[in-house]
C-alpha positions as CSV (number, residue, x, y, z in Angstrom):
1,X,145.2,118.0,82.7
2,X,143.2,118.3,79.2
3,X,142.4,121.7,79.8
4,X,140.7,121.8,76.3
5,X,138.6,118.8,77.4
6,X,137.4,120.1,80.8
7,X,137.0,123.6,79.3
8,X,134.4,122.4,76.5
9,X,132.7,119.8,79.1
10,X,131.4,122.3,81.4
11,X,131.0,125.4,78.8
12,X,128.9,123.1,76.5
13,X,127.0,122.5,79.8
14,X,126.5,125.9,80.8
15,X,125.7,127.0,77.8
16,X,123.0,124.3,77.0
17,X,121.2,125.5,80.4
18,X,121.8,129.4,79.4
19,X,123.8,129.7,82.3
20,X,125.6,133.0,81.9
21,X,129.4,132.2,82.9
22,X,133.2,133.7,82.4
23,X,136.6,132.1,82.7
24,X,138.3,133.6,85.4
25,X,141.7,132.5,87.2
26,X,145.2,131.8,85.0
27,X,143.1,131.6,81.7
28,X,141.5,135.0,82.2
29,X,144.9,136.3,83.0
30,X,146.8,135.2,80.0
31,X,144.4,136.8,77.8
32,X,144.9,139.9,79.6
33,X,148.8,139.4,78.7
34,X,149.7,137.2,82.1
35,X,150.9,134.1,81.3
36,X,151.4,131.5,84.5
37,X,151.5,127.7,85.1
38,X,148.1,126.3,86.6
39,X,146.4,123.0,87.6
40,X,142.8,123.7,87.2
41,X,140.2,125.9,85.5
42,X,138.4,128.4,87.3
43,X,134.4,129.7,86.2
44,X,132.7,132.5,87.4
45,X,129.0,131.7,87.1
46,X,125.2,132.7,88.1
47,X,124.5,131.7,91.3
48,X,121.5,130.3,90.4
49,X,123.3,127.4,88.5
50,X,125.0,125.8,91.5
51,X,123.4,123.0,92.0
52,X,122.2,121.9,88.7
53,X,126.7,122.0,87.8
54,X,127.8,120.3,90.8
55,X,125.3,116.9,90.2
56,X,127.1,117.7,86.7
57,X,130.3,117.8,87.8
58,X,129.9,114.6,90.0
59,X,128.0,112.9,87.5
60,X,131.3,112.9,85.5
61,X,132.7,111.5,88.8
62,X,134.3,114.3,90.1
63,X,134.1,115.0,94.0
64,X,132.9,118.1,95.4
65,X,135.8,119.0,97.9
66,X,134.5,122.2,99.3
67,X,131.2,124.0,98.4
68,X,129.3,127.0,100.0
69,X,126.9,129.6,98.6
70,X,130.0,131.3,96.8
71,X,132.9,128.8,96.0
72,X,132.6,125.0,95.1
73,X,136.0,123.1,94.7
74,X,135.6,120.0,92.2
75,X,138.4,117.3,91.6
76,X,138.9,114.0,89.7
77,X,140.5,111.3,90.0
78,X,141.3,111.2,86.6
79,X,144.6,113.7,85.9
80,X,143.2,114.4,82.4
81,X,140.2,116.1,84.0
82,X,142.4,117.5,87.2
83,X,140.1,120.0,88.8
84,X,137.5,122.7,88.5
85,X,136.8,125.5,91.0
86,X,133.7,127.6,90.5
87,X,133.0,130.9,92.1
88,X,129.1,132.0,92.4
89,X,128.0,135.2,91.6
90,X,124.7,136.6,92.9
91,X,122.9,140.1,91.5
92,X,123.5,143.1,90.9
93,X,127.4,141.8,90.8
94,X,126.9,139.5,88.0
95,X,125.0,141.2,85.7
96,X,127.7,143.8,85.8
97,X,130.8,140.5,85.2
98,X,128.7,139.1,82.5
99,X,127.8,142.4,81.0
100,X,131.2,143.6,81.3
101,X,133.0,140.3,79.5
102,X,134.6,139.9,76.2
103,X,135.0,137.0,73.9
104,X,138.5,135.1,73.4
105,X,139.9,131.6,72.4
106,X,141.2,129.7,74.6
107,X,142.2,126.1,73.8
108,X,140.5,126.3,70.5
109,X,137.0,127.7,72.0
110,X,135.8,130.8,72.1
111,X,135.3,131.6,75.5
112,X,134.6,135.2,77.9
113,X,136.8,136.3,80.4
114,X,135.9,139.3,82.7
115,X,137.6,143.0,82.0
116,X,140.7,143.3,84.0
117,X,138.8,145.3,86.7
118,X,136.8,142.9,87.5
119,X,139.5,140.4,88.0
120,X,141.4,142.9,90.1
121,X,137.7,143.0,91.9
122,X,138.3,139.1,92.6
123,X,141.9,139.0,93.1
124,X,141.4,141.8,95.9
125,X,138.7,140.0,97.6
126,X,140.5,136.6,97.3
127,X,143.9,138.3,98.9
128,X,141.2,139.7,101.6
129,X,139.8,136.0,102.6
130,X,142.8,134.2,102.6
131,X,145.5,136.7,103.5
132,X,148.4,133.2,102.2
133,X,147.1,133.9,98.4
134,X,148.9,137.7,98.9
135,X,151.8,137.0,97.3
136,X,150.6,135.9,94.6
137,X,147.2,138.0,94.2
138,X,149.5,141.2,94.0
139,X,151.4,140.0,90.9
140,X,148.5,139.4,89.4
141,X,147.2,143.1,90.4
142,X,150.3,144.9,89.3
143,X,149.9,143.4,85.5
144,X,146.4,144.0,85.8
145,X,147.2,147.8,86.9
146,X,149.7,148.0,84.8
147,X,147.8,147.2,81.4
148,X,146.8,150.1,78.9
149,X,143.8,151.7,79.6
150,X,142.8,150.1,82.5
151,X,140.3,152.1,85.0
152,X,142.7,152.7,88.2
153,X,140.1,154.4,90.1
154,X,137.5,151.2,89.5
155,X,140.1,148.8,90.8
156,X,141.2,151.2,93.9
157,X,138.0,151.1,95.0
158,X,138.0,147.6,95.5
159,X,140.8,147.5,97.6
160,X,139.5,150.4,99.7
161,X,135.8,148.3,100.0
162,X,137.6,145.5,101.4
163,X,139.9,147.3,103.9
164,X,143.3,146.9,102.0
165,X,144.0,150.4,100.4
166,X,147.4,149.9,101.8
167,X,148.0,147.0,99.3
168,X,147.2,149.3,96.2
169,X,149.4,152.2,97.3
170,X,152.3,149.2,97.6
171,X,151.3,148.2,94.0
172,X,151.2,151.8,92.8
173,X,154.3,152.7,94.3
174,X,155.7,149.8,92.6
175,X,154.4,151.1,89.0
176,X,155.3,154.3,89.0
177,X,159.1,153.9,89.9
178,X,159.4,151.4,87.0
179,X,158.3,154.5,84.7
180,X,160.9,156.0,83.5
């Protein structure tokens, strides 16, 4: 996949509609320090700019493979443009991603990628919906939990709102007997 390609396609689209937007997924991750093999790139976007990007996205002949009011799935034949998955955020929860985001390149572009608490907010409530993605969800929360500075209490509360405080106390129990 020509992640730099697919990358500046849809940004350059967002960002001539003013769509507010964030990277999210294996991109966000590595510039939190998590580097990890992946297939596809993954936006967080307004929920308002759902339909006006998937007649993009299939304009450029990709096929929408799943959509509902919070996720679409996008793929192309093509390898070089692989595949795009989109998460929609409504209000008050995106003004506080977007708000929250900070710039970084990624492929050459200047991009934003949500704080780390917010992608422990997603990788909590993606564990939640599809209990197979654990595994992997929870390495991605012990980096996140275990970066400087992070707000442990913000990202706690996630798992507690979505029923899994259980899963943190594993994480956390995990951190502190690597401390020395």
């Amino acid at each position: 996949m020509d992640f730099a390609k697919v990358l500046d396609t849809v940004s350059r689209f967002l960002d001539e509609h003013g769509y507010r937007y964030v990277l999210v997924g294996a991109f966000a991750l590595a510039a939190h320090g998590l580097s990890r093999a992946t297939q596809d790139v993954d936006f967080a976007i307004e929920a308002r700019a759902q339909p006006d990007l998937v007649s993009f996205l299939e304009s450029l002949g990709y096929e929408t493979i799943y959509r509902s009011e919070g996720y679409s799935n996008h793929a192309h034949a093509l390898p070089a443009l692989g595949r795009v998955d989109v998460i929609y955020v409504g209000e008050p929860t995106g003004t506080k991603l977007f708000k929250g985001a900070t710039t970084v390149t990624v492929s050459g572009k200047a991009v934003r990628v949500p704080r780390p608490e917010h992608l422990a907010a997603m990788k909590v409530l993606a564990m939640k919906n599809d209990p197979m993605r654990t595994f992997q969800e929870m390495a991605d929360l012990q980096h996140i939990l275990a970066l400087p500075g992070i707000d442990a209490e913000e990202i706690r509360g996630y798992f507690e709102r979505h029923g899994l405080s259980e899963k943190y106390d594993e994480i956390r129990r995990i951190l502190d007997s690597a401390q020395p």
